[in-house]
DSSP file (Angstrom, degrees, kcal/mol; ACC not computed):
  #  RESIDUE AA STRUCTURE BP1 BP2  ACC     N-H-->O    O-->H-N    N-H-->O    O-->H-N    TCO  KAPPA ALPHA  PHI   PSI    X-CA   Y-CA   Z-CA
    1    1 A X     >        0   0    0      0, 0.0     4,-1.7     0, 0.0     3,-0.1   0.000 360.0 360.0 360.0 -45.6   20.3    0.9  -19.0
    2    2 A X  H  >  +     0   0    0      2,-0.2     4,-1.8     1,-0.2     5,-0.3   0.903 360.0  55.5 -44.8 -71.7   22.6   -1.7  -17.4
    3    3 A X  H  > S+     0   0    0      2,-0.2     4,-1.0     3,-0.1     5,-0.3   0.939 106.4  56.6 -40.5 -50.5   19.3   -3.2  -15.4
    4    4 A X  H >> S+     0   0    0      2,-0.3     4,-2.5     1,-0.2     3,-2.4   0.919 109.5  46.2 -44.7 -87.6   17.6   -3.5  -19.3
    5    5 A X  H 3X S+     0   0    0     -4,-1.7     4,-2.3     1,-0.3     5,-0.2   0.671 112.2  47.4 -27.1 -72.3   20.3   -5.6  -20.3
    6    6 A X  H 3< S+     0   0    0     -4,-1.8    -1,-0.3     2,-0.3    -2,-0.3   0.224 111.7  47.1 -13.7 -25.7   20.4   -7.6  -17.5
    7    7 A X  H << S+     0   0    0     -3,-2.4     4,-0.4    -4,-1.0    -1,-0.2   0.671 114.6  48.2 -94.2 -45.0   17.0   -8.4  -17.4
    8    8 A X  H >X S+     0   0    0     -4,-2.5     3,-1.8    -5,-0.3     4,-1.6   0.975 117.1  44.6 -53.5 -48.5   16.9   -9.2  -21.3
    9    9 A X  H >X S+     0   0    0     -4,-2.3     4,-2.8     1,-0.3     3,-1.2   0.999 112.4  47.8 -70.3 -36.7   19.8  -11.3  -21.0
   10   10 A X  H 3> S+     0   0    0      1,-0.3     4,-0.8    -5,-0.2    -1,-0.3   0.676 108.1  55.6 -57.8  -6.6   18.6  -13.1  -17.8
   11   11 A X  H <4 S+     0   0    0     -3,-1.8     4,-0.5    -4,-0.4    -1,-0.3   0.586 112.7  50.4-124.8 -28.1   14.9  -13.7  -19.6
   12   12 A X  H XX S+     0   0    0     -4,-1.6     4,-2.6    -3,-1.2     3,-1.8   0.950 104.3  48.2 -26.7 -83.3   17.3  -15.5  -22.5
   13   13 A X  H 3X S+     0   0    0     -4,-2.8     4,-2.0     2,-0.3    -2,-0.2   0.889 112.9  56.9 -37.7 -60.3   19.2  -17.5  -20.4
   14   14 A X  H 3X S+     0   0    0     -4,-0.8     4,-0.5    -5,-0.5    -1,-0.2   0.881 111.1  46.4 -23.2 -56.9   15.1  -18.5  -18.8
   15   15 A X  H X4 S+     0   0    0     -3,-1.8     3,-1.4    -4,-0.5    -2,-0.3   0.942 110.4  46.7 -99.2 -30.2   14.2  -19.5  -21.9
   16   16 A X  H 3< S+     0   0    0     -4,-2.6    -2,-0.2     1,-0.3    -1,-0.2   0.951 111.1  52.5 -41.4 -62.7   17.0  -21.6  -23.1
   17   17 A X  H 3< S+     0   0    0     -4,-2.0     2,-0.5    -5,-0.2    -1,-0.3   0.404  83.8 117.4 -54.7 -19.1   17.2  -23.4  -20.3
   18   18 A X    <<  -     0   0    0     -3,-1.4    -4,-0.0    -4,-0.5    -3,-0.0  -0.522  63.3 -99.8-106.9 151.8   13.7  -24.7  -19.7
   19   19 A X        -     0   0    0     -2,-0.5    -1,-0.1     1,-0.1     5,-0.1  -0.093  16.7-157.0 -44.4 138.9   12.0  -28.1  -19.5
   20   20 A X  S    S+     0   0    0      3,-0.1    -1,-0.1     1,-0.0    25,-0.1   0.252  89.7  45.6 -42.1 -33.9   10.3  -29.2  -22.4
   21   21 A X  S    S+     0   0    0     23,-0.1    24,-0.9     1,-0.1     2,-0.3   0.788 107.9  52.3-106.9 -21.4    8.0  -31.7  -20.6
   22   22 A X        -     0   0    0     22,-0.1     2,-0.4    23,-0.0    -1,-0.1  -0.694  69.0-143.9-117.1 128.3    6.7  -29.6  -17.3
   23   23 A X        -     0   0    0     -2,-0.3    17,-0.3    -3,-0.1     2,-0.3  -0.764  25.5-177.5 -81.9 163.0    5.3  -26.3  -17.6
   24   24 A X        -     0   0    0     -2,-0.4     2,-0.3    15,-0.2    15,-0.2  -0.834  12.4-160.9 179.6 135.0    6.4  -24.3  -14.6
   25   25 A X  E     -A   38   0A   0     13,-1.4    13,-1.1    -2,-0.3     2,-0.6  -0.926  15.4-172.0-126.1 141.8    5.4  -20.6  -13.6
   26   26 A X  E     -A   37   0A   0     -2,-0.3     2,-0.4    11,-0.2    11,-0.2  -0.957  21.2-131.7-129.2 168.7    7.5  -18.6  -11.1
   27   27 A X  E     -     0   0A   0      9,-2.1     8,-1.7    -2,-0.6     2,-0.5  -0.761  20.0-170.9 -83.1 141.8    7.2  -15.7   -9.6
   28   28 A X  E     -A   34   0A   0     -2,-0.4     6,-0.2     6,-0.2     2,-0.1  -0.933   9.5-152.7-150.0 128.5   10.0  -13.2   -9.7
   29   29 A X    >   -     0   0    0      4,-1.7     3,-4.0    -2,-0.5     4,-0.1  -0.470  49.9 -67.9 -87.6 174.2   10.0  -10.1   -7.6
   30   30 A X  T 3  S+     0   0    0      1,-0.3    -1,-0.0    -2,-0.1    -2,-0.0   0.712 132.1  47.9 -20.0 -69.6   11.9   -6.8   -8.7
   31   31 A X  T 3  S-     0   0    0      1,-0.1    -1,-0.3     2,-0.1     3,-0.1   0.083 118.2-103.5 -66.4   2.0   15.4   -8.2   -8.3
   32   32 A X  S <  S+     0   0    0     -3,-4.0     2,-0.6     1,-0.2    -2,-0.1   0.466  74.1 137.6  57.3  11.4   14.8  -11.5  -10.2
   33   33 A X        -     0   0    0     -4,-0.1    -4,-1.7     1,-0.0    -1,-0.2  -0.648  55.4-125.9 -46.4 104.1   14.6  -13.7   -7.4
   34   34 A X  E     -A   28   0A   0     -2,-0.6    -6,-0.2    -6,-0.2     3,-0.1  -0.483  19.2-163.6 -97.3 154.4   12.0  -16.0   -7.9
   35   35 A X  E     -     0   0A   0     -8,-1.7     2,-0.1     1,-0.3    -1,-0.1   0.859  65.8  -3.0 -37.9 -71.9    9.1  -16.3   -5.0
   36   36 A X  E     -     0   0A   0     -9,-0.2    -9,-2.1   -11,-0.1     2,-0.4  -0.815  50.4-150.2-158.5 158.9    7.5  -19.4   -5.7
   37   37 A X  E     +A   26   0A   0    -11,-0.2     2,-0.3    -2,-0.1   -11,-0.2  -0.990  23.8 157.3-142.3 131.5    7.3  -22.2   -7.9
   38   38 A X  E     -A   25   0A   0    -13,-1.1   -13,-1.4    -2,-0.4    -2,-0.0  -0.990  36.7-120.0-165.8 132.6    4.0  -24.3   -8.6
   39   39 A X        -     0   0    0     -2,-0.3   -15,-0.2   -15,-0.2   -14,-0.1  -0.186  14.9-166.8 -74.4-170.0    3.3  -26.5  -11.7
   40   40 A X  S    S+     0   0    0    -17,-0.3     2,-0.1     1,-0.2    -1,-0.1   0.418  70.5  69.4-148.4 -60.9    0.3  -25.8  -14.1
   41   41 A X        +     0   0    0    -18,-0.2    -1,-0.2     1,-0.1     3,-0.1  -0.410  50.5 178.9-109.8 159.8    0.5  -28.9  -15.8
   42   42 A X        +     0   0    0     -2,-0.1     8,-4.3    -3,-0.1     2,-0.5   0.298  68.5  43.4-105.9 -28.3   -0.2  -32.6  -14.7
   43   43 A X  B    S-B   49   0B   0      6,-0.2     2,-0.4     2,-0.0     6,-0.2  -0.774  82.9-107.8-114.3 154.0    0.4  -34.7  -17.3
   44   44 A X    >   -     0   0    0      4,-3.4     3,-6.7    -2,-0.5     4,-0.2  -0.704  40.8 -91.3-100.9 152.2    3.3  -34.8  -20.0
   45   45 A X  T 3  S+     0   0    0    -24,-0.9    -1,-0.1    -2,-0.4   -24,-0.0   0.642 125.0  53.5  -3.4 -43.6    3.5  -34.0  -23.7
   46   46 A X  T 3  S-     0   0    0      1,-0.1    -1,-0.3     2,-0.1     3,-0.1   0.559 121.7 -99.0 -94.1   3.6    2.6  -37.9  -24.4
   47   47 A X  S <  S+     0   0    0     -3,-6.7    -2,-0.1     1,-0.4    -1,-0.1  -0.130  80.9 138.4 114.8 -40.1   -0.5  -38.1  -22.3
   48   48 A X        -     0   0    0     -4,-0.2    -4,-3.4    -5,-0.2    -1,-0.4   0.025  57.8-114.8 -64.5 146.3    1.6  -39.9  -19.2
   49   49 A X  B     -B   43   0B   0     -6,-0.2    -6,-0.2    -3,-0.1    -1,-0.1  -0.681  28.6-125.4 -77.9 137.4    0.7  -38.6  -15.7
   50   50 A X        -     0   0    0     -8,-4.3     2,-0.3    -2,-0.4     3,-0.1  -0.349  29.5-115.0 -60.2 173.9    3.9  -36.7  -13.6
   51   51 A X        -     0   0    0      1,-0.1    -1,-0.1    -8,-0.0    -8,-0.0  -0.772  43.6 -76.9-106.8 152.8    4.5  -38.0  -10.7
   52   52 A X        -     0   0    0     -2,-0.3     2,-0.5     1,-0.1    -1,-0.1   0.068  48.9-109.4 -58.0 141.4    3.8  -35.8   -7.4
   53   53 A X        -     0   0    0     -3,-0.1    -1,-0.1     0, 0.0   -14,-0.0  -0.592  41.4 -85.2 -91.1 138.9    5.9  -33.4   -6.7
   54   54 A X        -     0   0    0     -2,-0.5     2,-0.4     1,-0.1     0, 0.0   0.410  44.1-155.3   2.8 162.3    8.3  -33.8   -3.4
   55   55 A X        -     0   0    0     -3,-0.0     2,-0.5     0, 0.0    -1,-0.1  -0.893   5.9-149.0-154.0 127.8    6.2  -32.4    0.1
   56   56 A X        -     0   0    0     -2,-0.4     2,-0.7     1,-0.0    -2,-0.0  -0.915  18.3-173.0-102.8  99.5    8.5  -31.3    2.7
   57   57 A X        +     0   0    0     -2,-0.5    -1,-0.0     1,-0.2     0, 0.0  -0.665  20.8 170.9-131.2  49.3    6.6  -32.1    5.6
   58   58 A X        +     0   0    0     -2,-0.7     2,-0.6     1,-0.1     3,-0.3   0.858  23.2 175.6 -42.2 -57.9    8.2  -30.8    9.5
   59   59 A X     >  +     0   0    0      1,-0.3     4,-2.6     2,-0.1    -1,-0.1  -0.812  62.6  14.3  89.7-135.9    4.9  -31.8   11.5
   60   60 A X  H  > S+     0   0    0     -2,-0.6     4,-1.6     1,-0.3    -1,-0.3   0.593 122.3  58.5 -55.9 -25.0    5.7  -31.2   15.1
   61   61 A X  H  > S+     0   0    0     -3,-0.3     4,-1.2     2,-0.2    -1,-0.3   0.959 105.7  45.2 -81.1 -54.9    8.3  -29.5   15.0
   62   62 A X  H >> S+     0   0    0      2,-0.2     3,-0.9     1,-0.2     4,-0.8   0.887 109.7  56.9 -32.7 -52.0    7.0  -26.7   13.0
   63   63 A X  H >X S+     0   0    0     -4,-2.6     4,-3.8     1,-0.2     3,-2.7   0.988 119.7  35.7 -48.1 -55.3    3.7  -26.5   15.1
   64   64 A X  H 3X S+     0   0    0     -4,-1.6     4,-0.9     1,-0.4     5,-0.3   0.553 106.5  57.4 -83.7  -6.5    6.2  -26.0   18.0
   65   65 A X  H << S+     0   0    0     -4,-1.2    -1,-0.4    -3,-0.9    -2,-0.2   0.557 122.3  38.6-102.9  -9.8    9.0  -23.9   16.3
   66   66 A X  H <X S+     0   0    0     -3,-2.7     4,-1.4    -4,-0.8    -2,-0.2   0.744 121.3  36.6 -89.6 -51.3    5.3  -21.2   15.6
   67   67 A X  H  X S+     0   0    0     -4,-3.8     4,-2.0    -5,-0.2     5,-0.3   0.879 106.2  63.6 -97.5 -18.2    3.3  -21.5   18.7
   68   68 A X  H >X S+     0   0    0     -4,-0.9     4,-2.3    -5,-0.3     3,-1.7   0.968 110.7  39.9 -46.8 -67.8    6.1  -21.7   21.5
   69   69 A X  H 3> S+     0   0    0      1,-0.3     4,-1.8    -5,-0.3    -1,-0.2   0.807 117.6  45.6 -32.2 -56.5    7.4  -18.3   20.8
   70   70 A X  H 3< S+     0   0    0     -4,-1.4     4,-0.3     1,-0.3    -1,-0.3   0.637 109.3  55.3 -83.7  -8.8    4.1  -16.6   20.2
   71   71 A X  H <X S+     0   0    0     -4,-2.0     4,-3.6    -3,-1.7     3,-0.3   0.837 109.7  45.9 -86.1 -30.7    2.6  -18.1   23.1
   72   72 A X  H  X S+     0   0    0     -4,-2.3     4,-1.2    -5,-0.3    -2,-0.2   0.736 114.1  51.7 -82.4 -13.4    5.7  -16.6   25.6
   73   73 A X  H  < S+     0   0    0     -4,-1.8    -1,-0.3    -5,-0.3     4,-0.2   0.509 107.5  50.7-101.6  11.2    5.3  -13.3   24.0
   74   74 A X  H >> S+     0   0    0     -4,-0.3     4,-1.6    -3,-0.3     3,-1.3   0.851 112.4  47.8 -25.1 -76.9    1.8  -13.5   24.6
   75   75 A X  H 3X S+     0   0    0     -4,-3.6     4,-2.5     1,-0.3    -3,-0.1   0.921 110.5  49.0 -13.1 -85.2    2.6  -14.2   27.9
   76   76 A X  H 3X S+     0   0    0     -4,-1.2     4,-0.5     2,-0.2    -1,-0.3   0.379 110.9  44.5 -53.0 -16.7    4.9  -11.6   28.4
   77   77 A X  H <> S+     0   0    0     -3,-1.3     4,-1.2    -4,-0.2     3,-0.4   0.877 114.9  55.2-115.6 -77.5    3.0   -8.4   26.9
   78   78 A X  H  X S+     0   0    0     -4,-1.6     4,-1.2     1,-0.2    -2,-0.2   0.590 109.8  41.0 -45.9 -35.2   -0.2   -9.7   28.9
   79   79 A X  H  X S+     0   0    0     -4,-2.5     4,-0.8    -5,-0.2     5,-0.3   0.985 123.8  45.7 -75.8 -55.8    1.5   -9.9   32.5
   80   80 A X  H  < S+     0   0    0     -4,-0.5     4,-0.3    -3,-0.4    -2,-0.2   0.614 104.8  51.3 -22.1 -43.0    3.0   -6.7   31.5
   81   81 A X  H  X S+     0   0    0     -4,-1.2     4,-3.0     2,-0.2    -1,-0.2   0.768 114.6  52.2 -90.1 -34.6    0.0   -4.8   30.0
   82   82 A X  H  X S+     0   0    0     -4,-1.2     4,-0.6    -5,-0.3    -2,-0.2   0.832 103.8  56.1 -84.2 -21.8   -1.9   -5.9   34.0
   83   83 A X  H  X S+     0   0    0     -4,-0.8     4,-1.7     2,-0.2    -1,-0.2   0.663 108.3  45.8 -74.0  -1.4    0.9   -4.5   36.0
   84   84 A X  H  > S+     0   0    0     -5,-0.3     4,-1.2    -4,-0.3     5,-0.3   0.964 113.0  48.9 -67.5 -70.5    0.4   -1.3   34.2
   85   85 A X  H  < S+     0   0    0     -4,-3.0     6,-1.6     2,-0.2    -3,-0.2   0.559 117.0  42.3 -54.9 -25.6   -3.2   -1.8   34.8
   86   86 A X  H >< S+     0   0    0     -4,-0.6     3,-2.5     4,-0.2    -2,-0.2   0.866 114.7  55.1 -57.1 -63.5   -2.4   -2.6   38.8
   87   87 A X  H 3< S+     0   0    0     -4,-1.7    -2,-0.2     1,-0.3    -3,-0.1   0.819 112.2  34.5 -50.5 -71.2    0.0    0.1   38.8
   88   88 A X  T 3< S-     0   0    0     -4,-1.2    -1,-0.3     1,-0.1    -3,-0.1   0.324 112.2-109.4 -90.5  -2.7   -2.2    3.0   37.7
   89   89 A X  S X  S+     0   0    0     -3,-2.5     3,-0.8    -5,-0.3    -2,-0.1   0.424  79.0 130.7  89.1 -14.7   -5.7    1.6   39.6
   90   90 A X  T 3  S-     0   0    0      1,-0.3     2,-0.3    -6,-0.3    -4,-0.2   0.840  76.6  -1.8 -26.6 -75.7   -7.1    0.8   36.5
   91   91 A X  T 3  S+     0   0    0     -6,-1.6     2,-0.5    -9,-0.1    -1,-0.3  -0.816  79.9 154.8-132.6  58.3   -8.3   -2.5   37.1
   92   92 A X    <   -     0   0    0     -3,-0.8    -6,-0.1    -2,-0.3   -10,-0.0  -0.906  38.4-113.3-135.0 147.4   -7.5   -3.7   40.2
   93   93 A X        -     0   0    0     -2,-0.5     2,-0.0     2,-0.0    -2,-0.0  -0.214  25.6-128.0 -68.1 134.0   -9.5   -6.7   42.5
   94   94 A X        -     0   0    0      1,-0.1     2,-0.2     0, 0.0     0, 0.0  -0.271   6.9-142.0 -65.0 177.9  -11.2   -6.0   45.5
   95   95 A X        +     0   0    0     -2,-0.0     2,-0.1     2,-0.0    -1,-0.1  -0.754  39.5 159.6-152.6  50.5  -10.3   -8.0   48.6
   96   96 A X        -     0   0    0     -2,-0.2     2,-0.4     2,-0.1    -3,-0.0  -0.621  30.8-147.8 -79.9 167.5  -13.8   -8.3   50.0
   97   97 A X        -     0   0    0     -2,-0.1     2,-0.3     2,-0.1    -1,-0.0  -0.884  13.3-174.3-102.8 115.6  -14.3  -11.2   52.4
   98   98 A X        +     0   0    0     -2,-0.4     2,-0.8     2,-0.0    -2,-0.1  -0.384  25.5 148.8 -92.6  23.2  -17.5  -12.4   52.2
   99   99 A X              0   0    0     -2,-0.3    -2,-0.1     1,-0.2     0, 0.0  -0.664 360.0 360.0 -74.8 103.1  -17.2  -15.0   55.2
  100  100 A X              0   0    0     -2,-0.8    -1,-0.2     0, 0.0    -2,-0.0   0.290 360.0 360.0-108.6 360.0  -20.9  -15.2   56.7
């Protein structure tokens, strides 16, 4: 019963509160956190275009703060997964020498 309230009031407070000029959709999981936030609309009430909204941009640092990791646990479960595969005979290279 408590949650009901709390969700009515909070879905007040939403609609009081919101801009006039931008449409805006969120997302809101269970808990009323919202997701994500993405406009709908481009242009304002009087015909004028908005201006773009903000891009937060990392670049390199992002690539590197993604693929370092996942490439050294890569690593690490492959070297791993081939002494298992030495260990047990599985897979393991012949030693021919083939000097003619």
């Amino acid at each position: 019963m408590a949650t009901v309230l709390l969700r009515h009031a909070r879905l007040a407070v939403s609609k009081s509160t919101r801009v006039p000029d931008c449409s805006l959709n969120m997302h809101v999981n269970r808990l009323g956190a919202a997701l994500t936030v993405h406009r709908t609309v481009v242009h304002s009430p009087s015909g004028g275009i908005l201006p773009k909204p903000k891009k937060t941009s990392f670049g390199l640092f992002r690539i590197a703060m993604v693929v370092i990791p996942f490439l050294y646990v890569g690593t690490l479960i492959s070297k791993n997964f081939a002494a298992l595969l030495e260990e047990h005979d599985i897979f393991v290279p012949e030693d021919d020498d083939d000097d003619d």
